[in-house]
C-alpha positions as CSV (number, residue, x, y, z in Angstrom):
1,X,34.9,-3.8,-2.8
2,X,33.7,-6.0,-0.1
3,X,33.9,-3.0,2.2
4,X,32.1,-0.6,-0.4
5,X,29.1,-2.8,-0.9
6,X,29.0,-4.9,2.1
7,X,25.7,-5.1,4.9
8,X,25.7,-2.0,7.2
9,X,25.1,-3.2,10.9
10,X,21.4,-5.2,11.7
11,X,21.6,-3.9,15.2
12,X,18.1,-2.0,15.8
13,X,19.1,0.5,18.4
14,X,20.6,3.3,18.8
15,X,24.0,3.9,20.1
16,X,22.9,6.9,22.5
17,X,26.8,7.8,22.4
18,X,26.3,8.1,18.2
19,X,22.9,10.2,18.7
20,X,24.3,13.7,18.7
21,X,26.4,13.1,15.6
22,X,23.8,11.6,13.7
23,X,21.3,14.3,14.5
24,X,24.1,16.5,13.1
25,X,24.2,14.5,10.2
26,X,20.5,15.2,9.1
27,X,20.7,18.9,10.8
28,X,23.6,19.0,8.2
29,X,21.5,17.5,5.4
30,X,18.6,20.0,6.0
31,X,20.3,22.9,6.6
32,X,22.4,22.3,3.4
33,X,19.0,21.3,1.3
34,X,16.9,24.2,2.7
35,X,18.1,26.6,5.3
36,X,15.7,29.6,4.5
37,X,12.8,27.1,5.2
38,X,14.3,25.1,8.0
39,X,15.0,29.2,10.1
40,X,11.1,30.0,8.8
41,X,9.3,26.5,10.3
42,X,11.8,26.6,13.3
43,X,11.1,29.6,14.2
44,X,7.1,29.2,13.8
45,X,7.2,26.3,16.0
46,X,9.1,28.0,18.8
47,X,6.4,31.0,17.9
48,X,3.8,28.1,18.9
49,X,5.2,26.8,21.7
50,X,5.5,30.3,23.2
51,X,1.8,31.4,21.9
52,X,0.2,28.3,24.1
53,X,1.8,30.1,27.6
54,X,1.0,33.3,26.9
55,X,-2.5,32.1,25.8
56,X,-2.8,30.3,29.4
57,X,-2.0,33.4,31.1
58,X,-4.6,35.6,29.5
59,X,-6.8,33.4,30.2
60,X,-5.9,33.6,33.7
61,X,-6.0,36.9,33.7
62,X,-10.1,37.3,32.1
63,X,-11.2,34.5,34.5
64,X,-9.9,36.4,37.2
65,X,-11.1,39.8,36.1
66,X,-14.3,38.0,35.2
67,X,-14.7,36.4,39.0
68,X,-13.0,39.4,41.2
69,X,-15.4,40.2,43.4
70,X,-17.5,43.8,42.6
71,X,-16.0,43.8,39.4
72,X,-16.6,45.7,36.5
73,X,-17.8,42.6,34.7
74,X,-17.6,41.9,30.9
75,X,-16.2,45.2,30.4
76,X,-13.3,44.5,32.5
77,X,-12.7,41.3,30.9
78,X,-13.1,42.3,27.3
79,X,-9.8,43.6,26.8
80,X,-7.8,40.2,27.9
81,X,-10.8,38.2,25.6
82,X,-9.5,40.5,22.8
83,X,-5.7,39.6,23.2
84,X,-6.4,36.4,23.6
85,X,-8.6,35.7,20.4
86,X,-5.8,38.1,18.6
87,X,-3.2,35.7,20.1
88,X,-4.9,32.4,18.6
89,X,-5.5,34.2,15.1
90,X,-1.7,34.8,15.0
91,X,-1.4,31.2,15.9
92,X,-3.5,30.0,13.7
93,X,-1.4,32.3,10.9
94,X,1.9,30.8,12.0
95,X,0.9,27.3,11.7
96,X,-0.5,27.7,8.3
97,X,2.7,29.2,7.1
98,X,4.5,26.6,9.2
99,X,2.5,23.8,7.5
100,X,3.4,25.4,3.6
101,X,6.9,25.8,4.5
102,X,7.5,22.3,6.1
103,X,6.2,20.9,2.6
104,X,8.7,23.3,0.5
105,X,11.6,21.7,2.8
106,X,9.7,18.4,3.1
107,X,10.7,18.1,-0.8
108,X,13.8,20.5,-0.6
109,X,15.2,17.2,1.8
110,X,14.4,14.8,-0.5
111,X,15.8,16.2,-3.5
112,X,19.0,16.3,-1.4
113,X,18.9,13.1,0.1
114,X,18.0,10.8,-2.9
115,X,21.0,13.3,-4.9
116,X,23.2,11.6,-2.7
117,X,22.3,8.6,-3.3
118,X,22.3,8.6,-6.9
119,X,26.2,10.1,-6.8
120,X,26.8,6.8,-4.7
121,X,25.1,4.9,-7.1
122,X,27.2,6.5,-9.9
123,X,30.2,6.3,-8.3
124,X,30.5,2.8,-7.1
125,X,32.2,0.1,-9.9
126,X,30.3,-1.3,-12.0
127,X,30.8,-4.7,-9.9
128,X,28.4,-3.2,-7.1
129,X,25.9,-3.8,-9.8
130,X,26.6,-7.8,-9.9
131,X,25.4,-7.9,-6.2
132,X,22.2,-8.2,-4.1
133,X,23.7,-6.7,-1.7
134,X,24.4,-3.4,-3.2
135,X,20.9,-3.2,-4.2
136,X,20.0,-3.8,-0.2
137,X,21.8,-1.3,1.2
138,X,20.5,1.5,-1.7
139,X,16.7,0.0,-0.9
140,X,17.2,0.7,2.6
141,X,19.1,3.9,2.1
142,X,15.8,5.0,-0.5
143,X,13.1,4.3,2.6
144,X,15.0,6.3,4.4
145,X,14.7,9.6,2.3
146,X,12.3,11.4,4.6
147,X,14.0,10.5,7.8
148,X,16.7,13.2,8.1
149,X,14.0,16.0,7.6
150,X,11.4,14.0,10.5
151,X,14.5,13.9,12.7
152,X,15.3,17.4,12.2
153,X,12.0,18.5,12.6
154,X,11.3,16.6,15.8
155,X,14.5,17.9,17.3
156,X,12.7,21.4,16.1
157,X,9.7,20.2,17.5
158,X,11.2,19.2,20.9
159,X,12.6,22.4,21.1
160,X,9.1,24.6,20.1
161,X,7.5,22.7,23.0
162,X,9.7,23.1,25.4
163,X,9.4,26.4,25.4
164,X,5.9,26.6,25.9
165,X,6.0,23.8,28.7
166,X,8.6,26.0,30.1
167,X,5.9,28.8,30.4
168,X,3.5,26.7,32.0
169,X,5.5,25.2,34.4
170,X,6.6,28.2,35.1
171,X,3.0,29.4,35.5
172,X,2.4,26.1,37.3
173,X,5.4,27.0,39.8
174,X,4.1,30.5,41.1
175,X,0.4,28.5,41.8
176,X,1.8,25.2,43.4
177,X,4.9,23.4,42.7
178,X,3.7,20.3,43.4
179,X,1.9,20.1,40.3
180,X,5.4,19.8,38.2
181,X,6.9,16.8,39.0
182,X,3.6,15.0,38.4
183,X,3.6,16.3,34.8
184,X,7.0,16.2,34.0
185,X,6.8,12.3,34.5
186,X,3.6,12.0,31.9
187,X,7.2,12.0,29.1
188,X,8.5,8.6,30.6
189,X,6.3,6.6,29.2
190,X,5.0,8.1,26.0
191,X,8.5,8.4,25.3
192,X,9.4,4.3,25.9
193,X,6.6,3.0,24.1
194,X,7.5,5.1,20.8
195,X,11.1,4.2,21.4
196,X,10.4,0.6,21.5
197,X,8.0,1.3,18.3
198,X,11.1,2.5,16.5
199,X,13.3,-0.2,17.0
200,X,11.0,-2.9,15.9
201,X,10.0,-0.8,12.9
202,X,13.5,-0.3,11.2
203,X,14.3,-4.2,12.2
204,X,11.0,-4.6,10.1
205,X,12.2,-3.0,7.7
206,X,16.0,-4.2,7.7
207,X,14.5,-7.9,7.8
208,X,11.5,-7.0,4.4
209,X,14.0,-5.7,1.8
210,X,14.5,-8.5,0.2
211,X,10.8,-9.4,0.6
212,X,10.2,-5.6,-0.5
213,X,12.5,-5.4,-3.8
214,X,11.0,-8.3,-5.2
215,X,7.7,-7.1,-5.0
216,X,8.9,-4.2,-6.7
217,X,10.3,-6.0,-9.5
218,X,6.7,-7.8,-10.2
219,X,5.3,-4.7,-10.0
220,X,7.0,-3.4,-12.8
221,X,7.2,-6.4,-14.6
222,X,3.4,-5.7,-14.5
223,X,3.0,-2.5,-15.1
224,X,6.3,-1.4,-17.7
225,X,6.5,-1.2,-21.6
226,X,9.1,-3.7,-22.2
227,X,8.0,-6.3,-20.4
228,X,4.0,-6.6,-20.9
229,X,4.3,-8.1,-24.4
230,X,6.1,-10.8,-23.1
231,X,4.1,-11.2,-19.7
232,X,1.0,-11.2,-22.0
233,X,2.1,-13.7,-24.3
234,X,3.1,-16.3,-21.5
235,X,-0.6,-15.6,-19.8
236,X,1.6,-15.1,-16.5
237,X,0.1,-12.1,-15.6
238,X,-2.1,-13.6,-13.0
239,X,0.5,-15.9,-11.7
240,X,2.4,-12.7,-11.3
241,X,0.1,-10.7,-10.1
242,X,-0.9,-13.9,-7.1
243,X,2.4,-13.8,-5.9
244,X,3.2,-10.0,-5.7
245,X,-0.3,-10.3,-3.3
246,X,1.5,-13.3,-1.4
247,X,4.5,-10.8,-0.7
248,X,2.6,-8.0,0.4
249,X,0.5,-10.3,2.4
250,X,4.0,-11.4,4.4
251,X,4.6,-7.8,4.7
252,X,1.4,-7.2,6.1
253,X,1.9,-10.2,8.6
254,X,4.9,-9.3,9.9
255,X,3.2,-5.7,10.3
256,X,0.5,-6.8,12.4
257,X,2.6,-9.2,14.1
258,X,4.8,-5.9,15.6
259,X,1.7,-3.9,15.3
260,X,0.3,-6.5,18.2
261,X,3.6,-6.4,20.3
262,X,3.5,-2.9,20.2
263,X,-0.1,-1.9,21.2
264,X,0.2,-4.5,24.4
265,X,3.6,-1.9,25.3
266,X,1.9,1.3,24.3
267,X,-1.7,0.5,26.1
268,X,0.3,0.2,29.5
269,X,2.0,3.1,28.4
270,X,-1.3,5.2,27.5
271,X,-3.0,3.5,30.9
272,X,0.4,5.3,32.9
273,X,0.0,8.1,31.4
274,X,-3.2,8.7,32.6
275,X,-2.7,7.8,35.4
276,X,0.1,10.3,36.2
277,X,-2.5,13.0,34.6
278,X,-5.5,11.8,36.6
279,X,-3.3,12.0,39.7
280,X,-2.4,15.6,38.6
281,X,-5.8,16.5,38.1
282,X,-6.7,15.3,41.6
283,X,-4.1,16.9,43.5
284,X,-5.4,20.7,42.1
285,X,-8.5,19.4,43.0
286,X,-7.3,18.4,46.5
287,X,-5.3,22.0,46.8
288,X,-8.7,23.8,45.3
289,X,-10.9,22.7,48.4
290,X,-8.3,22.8,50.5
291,X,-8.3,26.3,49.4
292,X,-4.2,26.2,48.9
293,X,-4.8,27.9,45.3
294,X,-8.0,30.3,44.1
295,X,-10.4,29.2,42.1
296,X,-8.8,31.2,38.8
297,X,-5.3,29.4,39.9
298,X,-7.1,26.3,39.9
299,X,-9.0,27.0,36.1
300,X,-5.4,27.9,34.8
301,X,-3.9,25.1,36.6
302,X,-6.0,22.5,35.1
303,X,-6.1,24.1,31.3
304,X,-1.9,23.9,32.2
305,X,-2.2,20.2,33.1
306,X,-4.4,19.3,29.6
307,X,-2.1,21.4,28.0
308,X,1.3,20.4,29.3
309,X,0.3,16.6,29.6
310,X,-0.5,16.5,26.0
311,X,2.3,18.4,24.9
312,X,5.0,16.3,26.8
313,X,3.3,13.3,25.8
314,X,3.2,14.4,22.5
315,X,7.1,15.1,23.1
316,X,7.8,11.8,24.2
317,X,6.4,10.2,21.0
318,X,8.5,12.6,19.0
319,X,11.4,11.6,21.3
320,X,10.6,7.9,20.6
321,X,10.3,8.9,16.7
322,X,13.5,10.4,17.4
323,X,14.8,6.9,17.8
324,X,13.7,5.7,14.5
325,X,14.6,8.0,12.6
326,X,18.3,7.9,13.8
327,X,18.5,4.4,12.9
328,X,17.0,4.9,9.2
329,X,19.2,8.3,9.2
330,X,22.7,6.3,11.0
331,X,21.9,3.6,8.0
332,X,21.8,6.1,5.2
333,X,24.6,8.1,6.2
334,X,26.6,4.7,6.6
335,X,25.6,4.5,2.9
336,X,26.1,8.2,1.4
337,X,29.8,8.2,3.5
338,X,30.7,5.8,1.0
339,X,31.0,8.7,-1.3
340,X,34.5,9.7,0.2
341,X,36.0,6.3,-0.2
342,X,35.1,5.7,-3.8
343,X,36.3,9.0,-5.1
344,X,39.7,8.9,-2.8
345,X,40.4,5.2,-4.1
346,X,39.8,6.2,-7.5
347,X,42.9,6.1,-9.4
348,X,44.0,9.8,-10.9
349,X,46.4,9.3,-13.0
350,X,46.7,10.3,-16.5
351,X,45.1,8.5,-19.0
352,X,46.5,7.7,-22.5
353,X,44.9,10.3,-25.0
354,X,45.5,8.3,-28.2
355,X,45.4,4.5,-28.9
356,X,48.7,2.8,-30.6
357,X,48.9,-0.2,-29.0
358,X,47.2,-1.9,-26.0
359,X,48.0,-5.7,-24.7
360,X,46.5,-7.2,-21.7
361,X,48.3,-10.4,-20.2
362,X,46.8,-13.0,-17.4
363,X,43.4,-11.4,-16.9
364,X,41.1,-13.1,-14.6
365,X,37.8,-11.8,-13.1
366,X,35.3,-13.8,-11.2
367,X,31.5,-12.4,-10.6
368,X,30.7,-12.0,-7.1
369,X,27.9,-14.5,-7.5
370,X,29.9,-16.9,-9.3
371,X,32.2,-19.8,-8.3
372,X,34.1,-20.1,-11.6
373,X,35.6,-17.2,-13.4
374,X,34.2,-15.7,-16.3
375,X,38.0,-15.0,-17.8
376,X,40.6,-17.1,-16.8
377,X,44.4,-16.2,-17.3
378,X,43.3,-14.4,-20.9
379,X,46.1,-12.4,-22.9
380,X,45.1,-10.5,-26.0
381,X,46.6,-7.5,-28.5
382,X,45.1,-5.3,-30.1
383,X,47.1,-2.6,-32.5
384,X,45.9,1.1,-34.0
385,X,43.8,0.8,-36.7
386,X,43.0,-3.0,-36.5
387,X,39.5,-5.1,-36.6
388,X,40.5,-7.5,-34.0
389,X,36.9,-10.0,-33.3
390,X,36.2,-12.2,-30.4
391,X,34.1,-14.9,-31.0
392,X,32.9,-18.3,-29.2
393,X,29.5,-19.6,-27.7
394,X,27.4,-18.2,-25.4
395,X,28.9,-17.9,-21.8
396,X,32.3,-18.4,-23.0
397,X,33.6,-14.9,-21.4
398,X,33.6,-12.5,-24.8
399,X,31.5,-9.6,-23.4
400,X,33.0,-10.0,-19.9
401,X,36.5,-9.6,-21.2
402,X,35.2,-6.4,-23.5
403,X,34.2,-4.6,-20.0
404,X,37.7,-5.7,-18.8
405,X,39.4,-3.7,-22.0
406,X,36.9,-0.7,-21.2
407,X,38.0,-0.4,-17.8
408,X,34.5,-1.4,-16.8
409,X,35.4,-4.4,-15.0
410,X,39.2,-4.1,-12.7
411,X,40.6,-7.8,-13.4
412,X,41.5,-9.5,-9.9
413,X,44.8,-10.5,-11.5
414,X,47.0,-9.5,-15.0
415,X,47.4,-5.8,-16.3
416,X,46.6,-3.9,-19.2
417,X,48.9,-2.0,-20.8
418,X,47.6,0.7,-23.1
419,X,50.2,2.6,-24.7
420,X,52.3,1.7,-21.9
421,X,50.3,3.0,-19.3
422,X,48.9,0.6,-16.6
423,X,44.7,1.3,-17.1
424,X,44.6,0.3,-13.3
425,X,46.5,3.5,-12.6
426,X,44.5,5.6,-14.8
427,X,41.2,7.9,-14.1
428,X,38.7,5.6,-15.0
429,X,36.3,8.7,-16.2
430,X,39.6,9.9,-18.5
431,X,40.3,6.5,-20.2
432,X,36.7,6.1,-20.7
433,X,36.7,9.2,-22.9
434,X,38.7,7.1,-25.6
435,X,36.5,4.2,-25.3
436,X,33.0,4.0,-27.7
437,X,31.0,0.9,-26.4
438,X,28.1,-0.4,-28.2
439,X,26.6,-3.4,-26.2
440,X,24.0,-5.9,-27.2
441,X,21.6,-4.4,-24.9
442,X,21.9,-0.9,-25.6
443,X,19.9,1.3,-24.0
444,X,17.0,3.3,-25.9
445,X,17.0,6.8,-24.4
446,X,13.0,8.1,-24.2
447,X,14.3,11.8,-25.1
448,X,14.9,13.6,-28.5
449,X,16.7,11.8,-31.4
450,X,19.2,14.5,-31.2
451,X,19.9,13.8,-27.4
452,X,20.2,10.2,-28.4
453,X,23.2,10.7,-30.5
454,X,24.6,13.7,-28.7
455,X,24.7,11.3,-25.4
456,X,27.6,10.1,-27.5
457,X,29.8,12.6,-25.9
458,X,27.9,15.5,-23.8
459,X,30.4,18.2,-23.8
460,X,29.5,18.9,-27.6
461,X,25.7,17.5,-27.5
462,X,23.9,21.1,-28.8
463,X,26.8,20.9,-31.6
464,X,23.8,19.7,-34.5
465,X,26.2,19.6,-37.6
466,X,28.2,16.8,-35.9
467,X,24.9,15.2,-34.7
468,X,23.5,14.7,-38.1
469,X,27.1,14.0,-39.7
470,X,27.2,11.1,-37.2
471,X,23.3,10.1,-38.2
472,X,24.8,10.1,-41.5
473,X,27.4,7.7,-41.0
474,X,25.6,5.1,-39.2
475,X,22.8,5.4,-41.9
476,X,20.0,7.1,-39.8
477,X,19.8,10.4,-41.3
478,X,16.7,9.4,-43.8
479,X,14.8,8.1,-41.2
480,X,15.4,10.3,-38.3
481,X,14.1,13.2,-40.8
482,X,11.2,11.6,-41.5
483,X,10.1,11.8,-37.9
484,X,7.3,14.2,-37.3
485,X,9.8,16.6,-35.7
486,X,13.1,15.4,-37.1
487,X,16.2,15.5,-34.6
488,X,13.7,17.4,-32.8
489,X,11.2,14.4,-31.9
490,X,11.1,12.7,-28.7
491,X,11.1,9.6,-28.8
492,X,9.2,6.5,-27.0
493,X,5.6,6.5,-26.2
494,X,6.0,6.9,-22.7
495,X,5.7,10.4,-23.4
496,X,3.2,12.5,-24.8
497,X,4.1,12.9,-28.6
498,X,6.6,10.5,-28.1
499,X,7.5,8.3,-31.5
500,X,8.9,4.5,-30.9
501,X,11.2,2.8,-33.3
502,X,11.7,-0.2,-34.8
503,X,14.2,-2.4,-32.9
504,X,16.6,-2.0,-36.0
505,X,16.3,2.0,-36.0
506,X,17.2,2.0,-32.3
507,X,20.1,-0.2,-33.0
508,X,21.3,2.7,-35.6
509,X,20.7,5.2,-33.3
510,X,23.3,3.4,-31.0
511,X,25.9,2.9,-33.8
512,X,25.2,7.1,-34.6
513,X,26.1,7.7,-31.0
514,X,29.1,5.6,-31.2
515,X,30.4,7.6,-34.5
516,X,29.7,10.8,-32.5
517,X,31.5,9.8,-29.3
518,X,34.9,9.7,-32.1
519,X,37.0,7.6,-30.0
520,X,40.0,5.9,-30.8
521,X,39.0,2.5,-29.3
522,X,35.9,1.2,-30.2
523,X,33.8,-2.3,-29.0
524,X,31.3,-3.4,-30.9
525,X,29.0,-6.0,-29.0
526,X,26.7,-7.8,-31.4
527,X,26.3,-4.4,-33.0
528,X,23.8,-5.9,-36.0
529,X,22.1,-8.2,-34.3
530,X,18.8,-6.7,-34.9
531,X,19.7,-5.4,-38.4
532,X,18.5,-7.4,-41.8
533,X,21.2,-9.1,-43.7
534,X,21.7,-6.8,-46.7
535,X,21.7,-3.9,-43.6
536,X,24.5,-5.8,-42.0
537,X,26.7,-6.8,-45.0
538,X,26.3,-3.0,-45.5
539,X,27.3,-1.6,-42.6
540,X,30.6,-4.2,-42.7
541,X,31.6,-3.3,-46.0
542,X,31.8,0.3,-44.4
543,X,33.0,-0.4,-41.0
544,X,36.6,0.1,-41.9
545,X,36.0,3.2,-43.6
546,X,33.8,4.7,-41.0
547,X,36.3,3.4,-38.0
548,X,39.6,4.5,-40.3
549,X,42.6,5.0,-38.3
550,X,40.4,3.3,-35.0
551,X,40.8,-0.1,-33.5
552,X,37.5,-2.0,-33.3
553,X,37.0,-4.4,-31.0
554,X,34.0,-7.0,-32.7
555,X,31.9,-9.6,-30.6
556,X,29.8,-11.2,-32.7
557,X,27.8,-14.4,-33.3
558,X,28.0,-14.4,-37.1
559,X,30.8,-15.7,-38.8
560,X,30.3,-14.0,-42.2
561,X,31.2,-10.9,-39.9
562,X,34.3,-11.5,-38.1
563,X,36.3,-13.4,-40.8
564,X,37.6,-10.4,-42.7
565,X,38.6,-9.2,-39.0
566,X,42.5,-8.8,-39.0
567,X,42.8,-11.0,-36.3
568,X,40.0,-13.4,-34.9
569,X,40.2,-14.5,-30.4
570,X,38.5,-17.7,-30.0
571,X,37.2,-18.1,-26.5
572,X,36.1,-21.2,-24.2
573,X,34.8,-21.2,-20.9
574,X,36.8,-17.8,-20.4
575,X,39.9,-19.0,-21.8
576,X,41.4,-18.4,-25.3
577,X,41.2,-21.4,-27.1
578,X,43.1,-20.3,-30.7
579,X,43.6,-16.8,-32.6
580,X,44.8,-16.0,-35.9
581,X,43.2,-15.0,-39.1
582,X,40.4,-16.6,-40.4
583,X,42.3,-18.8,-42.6
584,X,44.6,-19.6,-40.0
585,X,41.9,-20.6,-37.9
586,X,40.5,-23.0,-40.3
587,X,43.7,-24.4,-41.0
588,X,44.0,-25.1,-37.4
589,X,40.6,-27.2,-37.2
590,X,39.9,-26.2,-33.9
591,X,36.8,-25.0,-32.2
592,X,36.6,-22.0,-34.8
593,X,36.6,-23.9,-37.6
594,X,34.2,-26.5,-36.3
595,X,31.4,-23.7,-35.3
596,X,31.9,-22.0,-38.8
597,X,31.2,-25.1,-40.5
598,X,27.9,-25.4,-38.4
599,X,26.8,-22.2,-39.4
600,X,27.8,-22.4,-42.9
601,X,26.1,-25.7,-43.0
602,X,23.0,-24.2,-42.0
603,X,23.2,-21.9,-45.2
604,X,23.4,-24.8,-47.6
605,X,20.9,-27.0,-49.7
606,X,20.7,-30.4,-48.9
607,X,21.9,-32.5,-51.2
């Protein structure tokens, strides 16, 4: 696990040995996200780069008609002003098709790079979940969504203008070759100053996240459903709202801190550049009096040197971009290539179809955070067709054991057995088809009531008989037809004729879907805990004829619940601390009987 969700690297530069496999990393990513856009946009930008040589030459050619002496005059140079004003209109086509098609691919990319990231995200154990980590490494690997398509576009880019600096030099060559070596260094330091730029941007970056998801979190704390009631109630929102400001104001310091760094490196780097081109520009002056090139030569020659200086400084930026874009893009991939690791050490064996009997001995599982574990050497049965309940205070390991038995959680030590099959062996998504889980934070699905159910078990979620059957059972039929819509109503008011529900008609919703999953092991976490009392009594009068033939699993906090449960786990500090039946338990006077008698106590009449 420690590999899966551990820190990538915090180097901030590239290895130039690891560049050409990176760049076919994104090439790979874009081609597979949008190929008919990536040939379109490449091929426009090579169209450009082209377009600007052959536009230099017809311009030499009309101011050389135009000055040849006893010349026919305009007439002679109308025809090369014609193909050169058809030559920019084409231009001028090509880039606006370039520009539509590089925002089609633009999104095409980041469909296809954030799809990666959420099968990552899916197929990574639930553990990853328990660690800051994890959510690092995905924060980084999210900034980085539009860095394959800028590196594959600026190796596109590089390409396009080369080919039309190859023009001009070679124009440049045939009028003086002196001219080229001048230019050709202009790329030096453009290209080292954006370079530099890179690196200390992605160590930014690298160094914020923490700084960056935090901010996020008050942001939505802010700005969400759930939690403005409560932010409201507190007052807090200003507090809140100061320090999300004293975040971004880090940010923002550390921003201007590189920002300053940088723009000392890139002013000597501007100042050399032109330099290089002001030397340039003097030597075709020095070769135009000296009368070593014509006065045409020399107007082409200088439009070349405007031309090729910006285009090679403007390559040497994209070559410094280049830079940090491989570092976001060599961070993402060293993310998304977990993909292949999770899925090849995911057990695929078979997993039991029915439930008859299922013991777990020794279990013991520690949070990554923690420095105790939350179960401790636990051993528990459970048979077909029995209530078994686990019950103790809060903290004392109940849930975290449940996500053990679901396969959820993989213990670091002991085994679970379930019909004789070692879980640990098993396909995880198999097994899981057998288990229904209703935890105490359930979670309310903002889409039709139908889909809420249905979610239950996808493969049969249009099947509506069995839908409202469920609804049925877990007594949320009369109200889910009630609904403007019916099964048909979306609900939450997020959305626009979206319905919200009571706490206690979400909770049935989530005991529907757990009928309509029909699996043979079922766990039930504080499944009433937002229902009345004559709801609850209710629903655990019919629990064993709506579960016949299943084994329930029970957590719950009320004792009026659990003591008709055929067998009752008491736990402590992740350790089990007495089981039996209810009257057992009693008998025994241990730390079951003493927490029923507090509870029952608080039903009584003083006397």
């Amino acid at each position: 696990m420690e590999m899966l969700i551990g820190d990538s690297p915090d180097e901030g530069k590239v290895n130039l040995r690891k560049l050409p496999q990176i760049a076919r990393s994104a090439f790979e990513l874009v081609w597979a996200a949008g190929r008919r856009e990536f040939l379109i946009t490449t091929t426009l930008q090579v169209i450009n780069g082209a377009g600007i040589a052959v536009q230099l030459l017809l311009g030499q050619r009309a101011l050389a008609a135009l000055l040849e002496p006893g010349g026919a005059g305009l007439s002679a140079v109308a025809p090369w002003a014609a193909a050169l004003a058809a030559t920019a209109a084409a231009l001028f086509i090509a880039s606006s098709v370039q520009r539509e098609q590089q925002q089609i691919l633009g999104q095409l990319v980041s469909r296809e790079v954030r799809g990666r990231l959420l099968d990552v995200a899916i197929a990574v154990d639930l553990e990853a979940f328990e660690t800051p980590t994890f959510f690092n490494r995905l924060e980084r690997a999210r900034s980085a969504s539009d860095q394959p398509y800028n590196m594959v576009y600026g190796l596109s880019g590089l390409f396009g203008s080369a080919v039309g600096v190859a023009g001009v030099i070679v124009a440049l060559l045939t009028i003086e070759p002196l001219l080229v070596p001048l230019i050709v260094v202009v790329v030096i330091p453009a290209w080292l100053a954006a370079s530099r730029r890179g690196e200390a941007f992605w160590r930014l970056v690298s160094k914020m996240t923490p700084n960056d998801r935090e901010r996020h979190y008050l942001s939505d704390l802010l700005s969400d459903r759930d939690p403005a009631k409560e932010v409201r109630s507190l007052g807090i929102a200003t507090y809140l709202r100061g320090r999300y400001e004293r975040l971004y104001d880090e940010r923002i310091a550390a921003l201007r801190q590189m920002a300053r760094r940088q723009l000392r490196f890139s002013t000597l780097a501007n100042l050399a550049t032109g330099v290089f081109l002001g030397l340039t520009l003097m030597l075709v002056a020095w070769l135009t009096t000296t009368e070593r090139v014509s006065l045409p030569a020399a107007g082409v020659a200088v439009a070349g040197v405007a031309v090729v200086g910006a285009r090679l400084s403007g390559a040497g930026w994209a070559a410094g971009s280049l830079s940090e874009a491989a570092l976001f893009v060599d961070d993402y991939r060293s993310f998304v290539d977990l993909l292949p690791s999770l899925r090849s050490n995911r057990p695929t064996g078979p997993a039991p179809l029915g439930f008859q009997h299922l013991v777990a001995r020794g279990l013991t599982f520690a949070y990554p955070s923690a420095s105790y574990p939350a179960v401790d050497g636990v051993s528990i049965e459970l048979n077909e067709g029995e209530v078994v309940a686990l019950v103790g205070e809060n903290g004392s390991g109940k849930t975290t054991l449940a996500k053990l038995l679901a396969g959820l959680y993989k213990p670091l030590s002991g085994a679970i057995l379930w019909d004789g099959t070692d879980v640990a062996e098993s396909d995880p998504r198999a097994l899981r088809r057998s288990v229904a889980v209703i935890f105490q934070d359930f979670q309310h699905y903002h889409l039709s009531a139908s889909d809420n159910i249905g979610l239950g078990r996808v493969e049969v979620i249009d099947d509506h008989e069995r839908v409202a059957r469920a609804a049925g059972q877990a007594d949320a039929d009369a109200f889910i037809v009630s609904l403007p819509e019916g099964y048909r109503t979306r609900l939450g008011p997020e959305f626009e004729k979206g319905v919200d529900l009571s706490v206690g008609q979400w909770q049935w919703l989530a005991l529907a879907r757990a009928f309509f999953r029909d699996a043979p092991f079922v766990i039930l976490d504080e499944p009433t805990a937002a229902l009345d009392a004559r709801a609850e009594h209710e629903l655990f009068e019919r629990i064993r004829l709506l579960l016949s033939g299943r084994t329930v699993l029970l957590i719950s906090h009320r004792f009026s619940s659990v003591r008709s449960a055929d067998r009752i786990y008491v736990l402590d500090k992740g350790r089990i601390v007495g089981h039996g039946s209810h009257d057992e338990l009693m008998a025994a006077g241990g730390l079951y009987a003493e927490l029923f008698t507090l509870q029952a106590d608080a039903y009584r009449l003083p006397t």
